[in-house]
C-alpha positions in Angstrom: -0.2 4.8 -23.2 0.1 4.4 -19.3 2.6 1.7 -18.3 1.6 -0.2 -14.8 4.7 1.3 -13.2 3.5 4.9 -14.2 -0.1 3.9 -12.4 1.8 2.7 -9.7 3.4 5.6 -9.0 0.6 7.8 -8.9 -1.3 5.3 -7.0 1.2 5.6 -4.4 1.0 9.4 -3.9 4.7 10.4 -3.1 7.5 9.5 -4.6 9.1 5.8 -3.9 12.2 5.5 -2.6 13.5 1.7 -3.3 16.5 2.5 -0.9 14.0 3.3 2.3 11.8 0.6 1.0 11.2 -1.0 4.4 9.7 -4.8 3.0 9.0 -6.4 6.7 7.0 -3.5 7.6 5.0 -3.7 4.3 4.5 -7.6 4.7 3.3 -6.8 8.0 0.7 -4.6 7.0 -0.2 -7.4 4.1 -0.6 -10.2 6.4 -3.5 -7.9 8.2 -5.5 -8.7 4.9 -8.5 -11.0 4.0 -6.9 -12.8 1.0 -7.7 -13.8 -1.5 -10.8 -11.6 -0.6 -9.7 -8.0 0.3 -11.8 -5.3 -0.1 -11.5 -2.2 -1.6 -12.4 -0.9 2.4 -10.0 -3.3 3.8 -7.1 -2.3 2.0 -8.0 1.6 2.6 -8.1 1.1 6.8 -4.8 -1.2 6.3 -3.0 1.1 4.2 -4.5 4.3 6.5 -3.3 2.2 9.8 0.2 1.9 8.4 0.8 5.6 7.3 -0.6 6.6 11.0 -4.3 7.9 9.6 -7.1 8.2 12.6 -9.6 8.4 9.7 
């Protein structure tokens, strides 16, 4: 069976550094969302404006 952490992971695409981890720049990007409400579409354009995606 999956563990979350293993969904996680290849949620996330690339491998995850916890030493480059930059948390200030990730709550940054968080505050930009609807809560408790987000969207699936919310958190794509969030997620896409913080990795430098045009679309």
């Amino acid at each position: 069976m999956r563990t979350e952490e293993q969904s996680m992971k290849e949620w996330l695409g690339r491998p995850f550094d916890a030493q480059v981890f930059d948390h200030a720049r990730a709550n940054l990007w968080l505050r930009k969302l609807k809560w408790p409400n987000t969207t699936e579409a919310q958190l794509r354009k969030a997620l896409m404006g913080r990795d430098g995606c045009k679309k």
